[in-house]
C-alpha positions as CSV (number, residue, x, y, z in Angstrom):
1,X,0.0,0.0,0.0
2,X,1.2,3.3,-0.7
3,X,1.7,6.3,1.7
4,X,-0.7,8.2,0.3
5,X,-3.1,5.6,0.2
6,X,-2.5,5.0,4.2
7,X,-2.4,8.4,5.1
8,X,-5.9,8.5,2.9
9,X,-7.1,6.0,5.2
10,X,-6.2,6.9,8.3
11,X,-7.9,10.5,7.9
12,X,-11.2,8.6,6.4
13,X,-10.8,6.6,9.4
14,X,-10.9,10.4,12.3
15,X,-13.2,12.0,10.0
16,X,-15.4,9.2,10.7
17,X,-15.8,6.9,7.3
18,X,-16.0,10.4,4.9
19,X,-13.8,11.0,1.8
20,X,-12.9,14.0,0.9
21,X,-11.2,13.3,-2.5
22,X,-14.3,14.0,-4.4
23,X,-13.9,16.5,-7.4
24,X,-10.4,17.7,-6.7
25,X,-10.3,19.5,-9.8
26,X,-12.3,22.3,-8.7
27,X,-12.4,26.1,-8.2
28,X,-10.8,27.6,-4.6
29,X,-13.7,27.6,-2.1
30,X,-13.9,28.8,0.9
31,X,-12.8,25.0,2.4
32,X,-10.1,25.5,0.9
33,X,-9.0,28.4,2.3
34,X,-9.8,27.7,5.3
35,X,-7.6,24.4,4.8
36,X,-4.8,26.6,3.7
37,X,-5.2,28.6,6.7
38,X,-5.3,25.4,9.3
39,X,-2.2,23.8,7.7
40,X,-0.2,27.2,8.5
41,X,-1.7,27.6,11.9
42,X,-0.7,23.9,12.3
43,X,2.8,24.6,10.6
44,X,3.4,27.7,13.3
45,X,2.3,25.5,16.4
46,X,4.9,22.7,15.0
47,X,7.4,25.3,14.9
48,X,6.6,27.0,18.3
49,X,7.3,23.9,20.0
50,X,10.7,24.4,19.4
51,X,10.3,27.1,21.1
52,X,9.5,25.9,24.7
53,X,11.4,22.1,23.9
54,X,14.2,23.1,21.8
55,X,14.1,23.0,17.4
56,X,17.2,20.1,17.8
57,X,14.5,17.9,19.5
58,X,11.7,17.9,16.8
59,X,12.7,17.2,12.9
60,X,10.0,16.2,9.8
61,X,11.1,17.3,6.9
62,X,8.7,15.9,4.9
63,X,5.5,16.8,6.6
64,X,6.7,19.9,7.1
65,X,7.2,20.5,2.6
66,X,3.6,18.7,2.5
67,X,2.5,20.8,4.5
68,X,3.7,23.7,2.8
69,X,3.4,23.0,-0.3
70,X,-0.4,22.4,0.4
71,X,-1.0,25.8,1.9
72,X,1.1,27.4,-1.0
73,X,-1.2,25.7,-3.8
74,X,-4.3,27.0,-2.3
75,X,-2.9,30.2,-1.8
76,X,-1.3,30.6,-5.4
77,X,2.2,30.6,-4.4
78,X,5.0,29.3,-6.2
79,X,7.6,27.6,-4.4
80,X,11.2,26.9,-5.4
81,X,13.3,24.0,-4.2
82,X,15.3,26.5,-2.0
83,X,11.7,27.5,-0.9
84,X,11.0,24.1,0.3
85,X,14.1,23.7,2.3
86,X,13.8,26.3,4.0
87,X,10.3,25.5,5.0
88,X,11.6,22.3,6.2
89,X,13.4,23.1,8.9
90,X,16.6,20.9,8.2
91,X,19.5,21.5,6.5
92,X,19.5,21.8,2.3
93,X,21.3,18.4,1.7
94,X,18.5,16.9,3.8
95,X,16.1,18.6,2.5
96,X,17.1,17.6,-0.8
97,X,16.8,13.9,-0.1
98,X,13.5,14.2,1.6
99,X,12.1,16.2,-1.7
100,X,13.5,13.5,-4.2
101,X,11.8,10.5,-1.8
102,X,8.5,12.9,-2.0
103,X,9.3,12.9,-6.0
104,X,9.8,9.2,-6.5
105,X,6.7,8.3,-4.3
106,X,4.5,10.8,-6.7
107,X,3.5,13.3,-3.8
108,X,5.3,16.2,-5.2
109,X,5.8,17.4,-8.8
110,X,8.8,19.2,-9.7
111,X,8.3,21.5,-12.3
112,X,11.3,23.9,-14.3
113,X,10.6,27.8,-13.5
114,X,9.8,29.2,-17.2
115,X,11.7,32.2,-16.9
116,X,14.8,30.6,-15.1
117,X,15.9,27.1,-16.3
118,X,18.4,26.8,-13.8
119,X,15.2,26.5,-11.4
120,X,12.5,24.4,-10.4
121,X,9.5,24.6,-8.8
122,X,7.6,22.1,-6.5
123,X,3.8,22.0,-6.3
124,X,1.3,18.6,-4.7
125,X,0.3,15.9,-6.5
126,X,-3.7,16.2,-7.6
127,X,-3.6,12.4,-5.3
128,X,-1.8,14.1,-2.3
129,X,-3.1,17.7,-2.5
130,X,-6.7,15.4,-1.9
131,X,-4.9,13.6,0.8
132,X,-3.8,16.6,2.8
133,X,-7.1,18.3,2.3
134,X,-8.5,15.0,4.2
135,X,-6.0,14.9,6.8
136,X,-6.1,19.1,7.2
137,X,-10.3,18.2,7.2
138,X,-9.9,16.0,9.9
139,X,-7.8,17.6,12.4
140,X,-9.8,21.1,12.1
141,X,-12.9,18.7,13.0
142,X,-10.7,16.6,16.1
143,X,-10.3,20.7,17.6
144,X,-14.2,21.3,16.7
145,X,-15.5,18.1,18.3
């Protein structure tokens, strides 16, 4: 089984039995700004724990560019690979490797900048963009319940 298709199934399983991989193809709705916007609260909280525990105790790369990367699609951001390794938190040879595993297992999409060649950008699957709006559905609805 993939890890998108477990990750699908675990937040199925705490949204209680509901998929929200629908029509992903769709316009920006409200949901999905307010998805955006509960992915970056979630990816400030993440951060503030280093904070009070120490940022040497707490490391996920790849969550961390998923996360991103989600909030940036719905937003309309473009993000570079330089981007993305910054957002994760480690250091850019890390980085690096956690973004060609993310690659290979089809959750991101690299894409060459048009202006620069030199450059690429990153940008969700359609399959894992559906996948974090589940997850990101299902937390908002554990801090509702």
């Amino acid at each position: 089984m993939s890890s998108l298709n477990a990750l699908s199934m675990i937040a199925r399983a705490a949204a209680g039995g509901r998929s929200a991989t629908g029509n992903v193809e769709r316009h920006v709705e409200k949901s999905d700004t307010e998805l955006a916007a509960v992915a970056q609260k979630y990816l400030r909280m993440r951060r503030k724990r280093g904070d009070f525990f120490g940022a040497d105790l707490f490391a996920d790369p790849a969550w961390e560019i998923l996360l991103d990367l989600f909030a940036a699609g719905i937003e309309g951001r473009v993000v570079s690979i330089t981007s993305a390794c910054i957002a994760s938190g480690v250091p850019t040879t890390t980085a690096l490797r956690w973004i060609t595993l993310l690659v290979s297992r089809g959750a991101v999409c690299r894409a060459p900048d048009a202006r620069d060649h030199r450059r690429s950008h990153l940008y969700l699957s359609t399959e894992a963009k559906a996948v974090m709006a589940e997850w990101l559905r299902a937390l908002s609805q554990a801090y509702h319940d």
